[in-house]
N, C-alpha and C positions, 0 to 999 in steps of 0.2 A: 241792351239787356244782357246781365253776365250769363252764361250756361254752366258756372261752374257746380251746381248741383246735379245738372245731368250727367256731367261729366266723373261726381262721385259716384251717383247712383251706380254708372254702369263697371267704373273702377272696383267697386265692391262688389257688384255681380261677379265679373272676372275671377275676381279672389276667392268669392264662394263655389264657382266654377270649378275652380285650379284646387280645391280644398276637398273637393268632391271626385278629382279626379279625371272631369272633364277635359277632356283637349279642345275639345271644336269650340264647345260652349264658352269657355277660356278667351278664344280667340277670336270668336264671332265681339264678345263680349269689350274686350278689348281693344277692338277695332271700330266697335262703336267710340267708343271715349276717345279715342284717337281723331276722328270725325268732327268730334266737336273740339279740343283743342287736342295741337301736335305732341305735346311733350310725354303721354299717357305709352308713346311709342316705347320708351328708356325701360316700359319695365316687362318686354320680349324677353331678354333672355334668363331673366329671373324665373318666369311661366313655361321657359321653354325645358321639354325634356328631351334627350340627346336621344336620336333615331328617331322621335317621336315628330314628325313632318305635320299633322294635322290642323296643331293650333297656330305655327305662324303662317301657312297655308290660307285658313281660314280668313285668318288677322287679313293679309294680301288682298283676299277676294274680297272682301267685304269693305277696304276701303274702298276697290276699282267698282264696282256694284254702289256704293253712296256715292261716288261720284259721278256714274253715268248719266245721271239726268242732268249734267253741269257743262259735258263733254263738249259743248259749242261754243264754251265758253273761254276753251282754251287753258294758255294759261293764265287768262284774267281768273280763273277759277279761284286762283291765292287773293284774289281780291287784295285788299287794303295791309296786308303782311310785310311786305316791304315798307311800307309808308309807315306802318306800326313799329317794325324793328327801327329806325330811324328817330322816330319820336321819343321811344323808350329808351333812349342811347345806347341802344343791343348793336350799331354799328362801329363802321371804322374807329371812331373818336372815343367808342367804349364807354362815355359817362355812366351808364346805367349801371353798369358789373361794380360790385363792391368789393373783390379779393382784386383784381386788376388795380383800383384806386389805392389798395392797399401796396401792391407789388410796384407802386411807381413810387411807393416813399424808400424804395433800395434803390441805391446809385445807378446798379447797371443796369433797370430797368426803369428809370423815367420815363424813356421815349417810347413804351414797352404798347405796339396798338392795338386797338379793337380787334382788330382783325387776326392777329395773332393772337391774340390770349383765345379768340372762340374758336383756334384753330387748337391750341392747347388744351383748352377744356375739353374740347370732342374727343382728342386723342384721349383723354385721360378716359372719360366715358367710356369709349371701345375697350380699351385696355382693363376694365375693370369688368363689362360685360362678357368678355372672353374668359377672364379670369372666373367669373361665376357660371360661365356654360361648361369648360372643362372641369372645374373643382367639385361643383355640386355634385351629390350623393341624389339620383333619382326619383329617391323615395322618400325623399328630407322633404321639411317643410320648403315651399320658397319662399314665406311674408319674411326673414327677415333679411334678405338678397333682394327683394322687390324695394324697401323700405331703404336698404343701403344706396337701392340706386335712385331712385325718387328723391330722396334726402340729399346726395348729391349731386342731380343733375339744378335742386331746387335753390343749393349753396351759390352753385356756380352760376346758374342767371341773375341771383337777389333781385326775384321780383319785387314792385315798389309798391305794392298794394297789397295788404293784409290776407283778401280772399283765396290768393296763390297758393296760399301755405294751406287751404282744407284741406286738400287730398289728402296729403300726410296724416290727418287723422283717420285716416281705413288703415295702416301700418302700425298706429299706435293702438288699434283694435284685435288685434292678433299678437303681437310680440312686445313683452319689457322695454318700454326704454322710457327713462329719463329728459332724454335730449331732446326727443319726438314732440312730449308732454311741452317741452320747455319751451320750443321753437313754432307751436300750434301755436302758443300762447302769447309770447312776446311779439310776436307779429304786428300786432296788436299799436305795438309804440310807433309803426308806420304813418299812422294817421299823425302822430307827430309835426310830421313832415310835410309841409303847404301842398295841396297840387299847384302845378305850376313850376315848383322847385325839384321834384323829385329828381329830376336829370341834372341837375345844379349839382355839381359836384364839391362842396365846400365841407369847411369843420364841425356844421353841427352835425348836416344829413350821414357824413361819417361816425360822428359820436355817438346817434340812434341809429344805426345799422350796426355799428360795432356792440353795443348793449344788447342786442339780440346776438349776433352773431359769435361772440367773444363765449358768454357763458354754453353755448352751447356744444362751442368746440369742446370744453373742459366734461360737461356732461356726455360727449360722445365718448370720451377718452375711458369714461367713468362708465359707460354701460359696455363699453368693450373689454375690462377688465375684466367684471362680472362677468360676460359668458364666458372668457377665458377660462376664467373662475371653474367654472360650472362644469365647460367640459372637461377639464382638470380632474375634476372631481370626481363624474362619469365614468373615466377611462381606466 
C-alpha cells in the first residue's frame, strides 16, 4: 500500500508550519514525512533558519523516537531498501536515472556508473543546499528554495511511477511556476511505459521520459526568467 498521501499530508503541515513561523512544529512535522519515505529529508535546509537549532533538532529527535520501537531490529530496520534500490536500477548499473542515460550518449561518459553519477547528484544536492542556507534572507519566504530542491532532488532519481511526482504539488501551492504545473502533469505519460520495463533502458522509455522531462527543463528556464523579471523590477 503506497503512503504517499501521508506523506503529502505531513509535507504540507511542515509548510503551514514553516509559514506560521514555527520551528519545532516545522520539524517535528517534517520528520514525520521523512518516516514514511526518505526523500522528504532534501527540504531541511530550505525550512532551516540560520542560528535557529530548534527545527532540525526536532526533525533529529523525532526520527530517533519513531524509530525506537524498531531498535531490535537493527539494521534490518531498512528492511527491503536495498533490495528496492536494486530493482528500481537506483544502483551501480544505474538503469533507473534518466540524465545518467542521457550523459552516456557523450563519448566521454559512456562508461559513466551508477555509482558515480548518485555520487555526483548528492554533491550537486549539498552544493545547492549550502547555497540556500547561506544566501536565504531569514525572513523570506522558503516554498520557493523548498520547491527548488524537491524539484531537483525529484529530476535526479526520475522516479518510474507517476505517484512520485505528488509532492510537488504542495510547492506549486504557494509559489508560480509553470514547470511545477507541467511536471505534476505529464507524469502521467509514465503509465506509458509497461511495468516490467521500466528499468529496461531502451528508445522508447527514453522518448517518454524525455517528453516529460525535455519541456520542463524549457519551462524552468521560463519561470526563472520571470522572477528575475520581477525582482528587477522591485529593486
Amino acid at each position: 500500500m503506497h503512503i504517499d498521501a501521508a506523506l503529502i499530508a505531513l509535507v504540507m503541515a511542515a509548510s503551514w508550519a514553516a509559514r506560521r513561523g514555527g520551528n519545532g512544529l516545522t520539524g517535528l512535522f517534517l520528520g514525520g514525512a521523512a518516516l514514511r519515505k526518505l526523500y522528504p529529508a532534501v527540504l531541511l535546509p530550505a525550512f532551516f533558519r540560520r542560528w535557529k537549532w530548534a527545527m532540525p533538532l526536532i526533525f533529529v529527535a523525532g526520527i530517533i523516537v519513531g524509530y525506537l520501537p524498531f531498535i531490535g531490529a537493527g539494521w534490518r530496520v531498512f528492511g527491503f531498501l536495498p533490495g528496492y534500490a536494486g530493482e528500481e536500477g537506483f544502483d551501480a548499473g544505474g538503469a533507473g536515472f534518466y540524465l545518467l542515460s542521457l550523459l552516456r550518449y557523450l563519448p566521454p561518459l559512456i562508461g559513466l556508473s551508477g555509482q558515480a553519477y548518485v555520487i555526483g547528484a548528492a554533491a550537486l544536492l549539498v552544493a545547492l543546499a549550502a547555497a540556500i542556507v547561506l544566501t536565504r534572507d531569514n525572513t523570506g519566504s522558503p516554498f520557493a528554495a523548498a520547491a527548488v530542491l524537491a524539484a531537483t532532488f525529484t529530476i535526479l532519481v526520475s522516479p518510474h511511477y507517476p505517484w512520485y511526482f505528488a509532492w510537488l504539488i504542495v510547492f506549486a501551492c504557494f509559489i508560480r511556476s509553470v514547470a511545477l504545473l507541467w511536471l505534476t502533469t505529464a507524469c502521467l505519460l509514465l503509465y506509458l511505459v509497461p511495468v516490467g520495463l521500466h528499468i529496461v533502458r531502451d528508445d522508447y522509455r527514453l522518448a517518454v521520459e524525455s517528453m516529460i522531462y525535455g519541456p520542463f527543463a524549457a519551462l524552468a528556464a521560463i519561470d526563472l526568467w520571470y522572477y528575475r523579471r520581477r525582482a528587477t523590477r522591485s529593486s
